[in-house]
C-alpha positions as CSV (number, residue, x, y, z in Angstrom):
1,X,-28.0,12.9,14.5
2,X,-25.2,14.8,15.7
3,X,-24.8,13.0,19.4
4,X,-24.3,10.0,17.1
5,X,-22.0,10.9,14.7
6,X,-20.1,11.5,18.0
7,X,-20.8,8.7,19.3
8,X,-19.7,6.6,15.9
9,X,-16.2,8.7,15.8
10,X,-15.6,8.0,19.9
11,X,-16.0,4.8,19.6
12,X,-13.3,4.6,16.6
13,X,-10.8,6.8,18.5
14,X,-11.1,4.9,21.3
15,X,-11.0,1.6,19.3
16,X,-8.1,2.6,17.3
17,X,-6.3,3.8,21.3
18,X,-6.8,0.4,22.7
19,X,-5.5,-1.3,19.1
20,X,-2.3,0.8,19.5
21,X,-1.9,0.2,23.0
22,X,-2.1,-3.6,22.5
23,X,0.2,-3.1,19.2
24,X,3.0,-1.0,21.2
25,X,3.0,-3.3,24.3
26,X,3.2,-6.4,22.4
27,X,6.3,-5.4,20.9
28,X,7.7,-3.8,24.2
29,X,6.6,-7.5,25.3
30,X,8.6,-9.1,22.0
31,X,11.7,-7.0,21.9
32,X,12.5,-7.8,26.1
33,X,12.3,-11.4,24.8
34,X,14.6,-11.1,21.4
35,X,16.4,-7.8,21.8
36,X,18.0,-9.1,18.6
37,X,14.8,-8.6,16.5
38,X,14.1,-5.0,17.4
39,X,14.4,-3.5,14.6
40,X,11.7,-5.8,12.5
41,X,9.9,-6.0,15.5
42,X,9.7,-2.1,15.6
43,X,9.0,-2.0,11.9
44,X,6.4,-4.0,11.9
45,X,4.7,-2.0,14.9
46,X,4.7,1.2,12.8
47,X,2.8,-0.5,10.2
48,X,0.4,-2.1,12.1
49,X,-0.5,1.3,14.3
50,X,-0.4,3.1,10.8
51,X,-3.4,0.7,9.5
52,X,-5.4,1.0,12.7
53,X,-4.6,4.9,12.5
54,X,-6.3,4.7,8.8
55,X,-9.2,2.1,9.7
56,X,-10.1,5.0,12.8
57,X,-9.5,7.9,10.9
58,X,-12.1,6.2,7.7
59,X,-14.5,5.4,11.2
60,X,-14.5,9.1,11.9
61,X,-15.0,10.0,8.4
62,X,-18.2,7.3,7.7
63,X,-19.8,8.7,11.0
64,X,-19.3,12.3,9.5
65,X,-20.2,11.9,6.4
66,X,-23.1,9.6,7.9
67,X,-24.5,12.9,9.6
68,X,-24.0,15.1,6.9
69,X,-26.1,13.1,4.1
70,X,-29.1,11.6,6.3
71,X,-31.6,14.3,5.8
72,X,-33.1,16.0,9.6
């Protein structure tokens, strides 16, 4: 049970690394095209890598907490 409560909280790290990955080089992407627009392009980014940092962090938690109730 413990391998894959590991398993289920890798798969959200790495999940939630490629989301912000994709998130930070879109708006690299966007700002070289409207430098204008930086700063609600940046704001934006913080919110959307704050979300996907809170949807991985509840993955981590479910797989967890998934371990610790399912009897051995």
């Amino acid at each position: 049970h413990i391998g894959l409560a590991a398993l289920g909280a890798g798969l959200a790290v790495v999940g939630a690394a490629i989301g912000v990955g994709k998130i930070g080089g879109s708006a690299m992407d966007a700002i070289a095209r409207q430098p204008e627009a930086a700063g609600k392009i940046q704001t934006a980014m913080i919110i959307a890598a704050a979300l996907v940092e809170g949807v991985a962090l509840f993955g981590v938690v479910a797989a967890l907490l998934g371990v610790l109730t399912v009897p051995a």
